[in-house]
N, C-alpha and C positions, 0 to 999 in steps of 0.2 A: 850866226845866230839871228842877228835883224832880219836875214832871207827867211827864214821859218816864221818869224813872229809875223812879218807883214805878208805872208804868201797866203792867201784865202784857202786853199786845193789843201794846203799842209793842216796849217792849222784846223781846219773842218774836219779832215781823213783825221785825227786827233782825235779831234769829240766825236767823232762814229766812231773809232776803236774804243773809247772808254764809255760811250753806251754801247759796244757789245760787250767789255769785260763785264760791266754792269748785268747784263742781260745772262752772260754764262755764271758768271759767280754775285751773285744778287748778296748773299751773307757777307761781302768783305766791304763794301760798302758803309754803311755804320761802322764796323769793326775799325776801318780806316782812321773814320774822323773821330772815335771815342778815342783811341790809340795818339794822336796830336793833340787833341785836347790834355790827355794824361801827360805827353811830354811835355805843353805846352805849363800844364801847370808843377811836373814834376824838376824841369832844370831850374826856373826861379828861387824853386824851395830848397835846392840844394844851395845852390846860390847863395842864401838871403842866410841858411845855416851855419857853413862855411862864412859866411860874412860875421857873424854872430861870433862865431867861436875865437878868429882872429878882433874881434872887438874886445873882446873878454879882459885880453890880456893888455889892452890900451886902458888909460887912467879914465876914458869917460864911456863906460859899457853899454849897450845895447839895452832897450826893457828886455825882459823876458817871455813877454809874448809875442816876439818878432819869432822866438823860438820853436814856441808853441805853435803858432799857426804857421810855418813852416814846415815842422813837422808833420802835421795834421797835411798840407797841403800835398808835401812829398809822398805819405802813405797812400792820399788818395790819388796823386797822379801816377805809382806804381801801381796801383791797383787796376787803376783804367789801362795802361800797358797792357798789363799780364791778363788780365781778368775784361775784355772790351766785350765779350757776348752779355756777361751781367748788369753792363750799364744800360747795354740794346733795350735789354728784356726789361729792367725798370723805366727807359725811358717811352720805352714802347706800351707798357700796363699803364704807367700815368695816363699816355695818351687817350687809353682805352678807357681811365675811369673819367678821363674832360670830356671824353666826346659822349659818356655815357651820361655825368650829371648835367651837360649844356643842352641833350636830346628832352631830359627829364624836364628840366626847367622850362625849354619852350614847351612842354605838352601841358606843366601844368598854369603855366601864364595863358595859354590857349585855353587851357579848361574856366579857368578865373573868369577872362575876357569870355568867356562863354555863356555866363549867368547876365551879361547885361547885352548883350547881341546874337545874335545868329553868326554861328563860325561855320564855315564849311566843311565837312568832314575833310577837306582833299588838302588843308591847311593843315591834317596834322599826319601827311604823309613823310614829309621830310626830316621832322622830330623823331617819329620813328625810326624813319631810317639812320639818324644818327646816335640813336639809343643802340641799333643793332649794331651797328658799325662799332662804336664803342666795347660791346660787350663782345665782340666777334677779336678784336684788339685787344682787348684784357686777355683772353681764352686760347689768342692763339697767335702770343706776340710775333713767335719766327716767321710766321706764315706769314703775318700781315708786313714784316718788313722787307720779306723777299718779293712780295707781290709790290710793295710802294720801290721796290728797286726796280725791280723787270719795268716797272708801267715809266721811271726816271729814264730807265736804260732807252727805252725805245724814245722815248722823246728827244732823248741826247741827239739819237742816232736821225729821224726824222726833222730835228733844227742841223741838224748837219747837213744832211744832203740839201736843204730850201736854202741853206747859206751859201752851197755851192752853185748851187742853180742861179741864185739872186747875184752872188760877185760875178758870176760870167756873162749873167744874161743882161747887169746893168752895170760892165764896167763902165769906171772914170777915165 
């Protein structure tokens, strides 16, 4: 196992296979990490339940909202399991309504600062495009996470091959 952690060749050919899985299947990527978040928060809350129920029956019991928000945390970490494209989709619309009010905000701070200066129109290019960007994210969550996967995917894959290049070409 140390042979693979410390071999540059292995470890790299690694991260270019998981930016091509990334690149062929782009939707499992979120799906992934909603999915450990939800265990992540679903074993505690069983946990901390189980912990709760076996306090019950001892002389000095748990509050009851160790219960509550247990529960509450168990339903939601089952939910992120079972249900990971619905957390995608909300957390991908959020995105698209920040990048949509933070595009709006700089156009109209630029419009503001505009009544006491000369702005150049080409200052409020980039507002816009983050108003589009946004609303283009709100409209069309799947799309926009399979495209932020493929563009992660190839990155993976392109720091892989310059780390293989770079431990060869400057070994110690």
């Amino acid at each position: 196992m140390d042979f693979l952690i410390k071999n540059p060749l292995i470890r790299n050919l690694l991260v270019i296979a998981l930016g091509g899985v990334l690149i062929a299947y782009p939707q499992l990527g979120p799906k992934i990490v909603i999915m450990v978040i939800g265990a992540l928060l679903a074993i505690p809350a069983l946990l901390a339940i189980i912990g709760y129920i076996s306090a019950k029956k001892q002389s000095t019991p748990l509050p009851d909202y160790i219960l509550v928000e247990s529960v509450g945390a168990l339903i939601l970490g089952l939910l992120m399991l079972l249900i990971p494209s619905l957390f995608s989709t909300i957390i991908t619309m959020t995105l698209g309504i920040i990048l949509f009010l933070a595009g709006l905000l700089q156009i109209l701070s630029l419009a503001r600062a505009g009544h006491a200066m000369v702005i150049p129109a080409v200052m409020y290019i980039v507002p816009v495009l983050i108003v589009i960007a946004g609303v283009i994210t709100f409209f069309n969550p799947f799309e926009t996470i399979n495209a932020v996967m493929i563009i992660f995917g190839i990155s993976t894959i392109v720091f892989g091959i310059t780390e293989i290049i770079r431990s060869y070409k400057y070994r110690t």
